[in-house]
N, C-alpha and C positions, 0 to 999 in steps of 0.2 A: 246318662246325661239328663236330668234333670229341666234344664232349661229347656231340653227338645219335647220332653214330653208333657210338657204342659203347654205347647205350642203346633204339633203336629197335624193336628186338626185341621189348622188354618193350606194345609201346605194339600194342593189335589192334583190330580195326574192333570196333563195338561196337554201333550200329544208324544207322540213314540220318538222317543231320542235316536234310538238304535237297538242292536243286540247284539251281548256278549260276543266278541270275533274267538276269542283264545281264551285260554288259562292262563298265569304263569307267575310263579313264586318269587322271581327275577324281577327286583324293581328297574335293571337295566334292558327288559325285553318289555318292559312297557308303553303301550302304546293306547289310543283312544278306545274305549271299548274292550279294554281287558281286566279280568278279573283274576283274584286268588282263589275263592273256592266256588263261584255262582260256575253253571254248566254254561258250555257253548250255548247259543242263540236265548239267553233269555230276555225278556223285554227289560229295554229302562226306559223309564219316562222322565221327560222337564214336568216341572211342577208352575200350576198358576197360569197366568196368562203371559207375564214378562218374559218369564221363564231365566230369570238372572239370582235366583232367590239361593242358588247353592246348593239347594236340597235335591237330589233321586228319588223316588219311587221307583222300585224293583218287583214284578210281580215271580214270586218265588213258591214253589207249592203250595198254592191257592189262597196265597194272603200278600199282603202291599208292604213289605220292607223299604226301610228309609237309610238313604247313603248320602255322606257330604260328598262333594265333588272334589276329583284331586286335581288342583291346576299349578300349574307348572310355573316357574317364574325364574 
């Protein structure tokens, strides 16, 4: 994605969201805090100060991964 990387920069942990509760391959067993291949208890952080900007921060074997957020509608 193209338009993220040359915008990421802008995007900084901003305080601790949560951490990963579950695994699960099952988009019907999903729930806040779950992931498909991140391990149990990893940090995710809101990004910015608003913290409305869509983007994750993931700190994942010693570097800062970026996730959009899945929201429900």
């Amino acid at each position: 994605m193209d338009w993220f990387k040359e915008k990421k920069e802008k995007y900084t942990i901003h305080h601790l969201f949560g951490k990963t509760k579950k695994q699960s391959a099952n988009s019907f067993w999903f729930t806040d805090l779950t992931a498909t291949k991140l391990p149990v208890g990893t940090r995710v952080y809101s990004t910015n100060e608003n913290g409305d900007s869509g983007i994750l921060i993931v700190e994942y074997e010693g570097e800062n991964l970026y996730y959009m957020e899945l929201l429900e509608g």
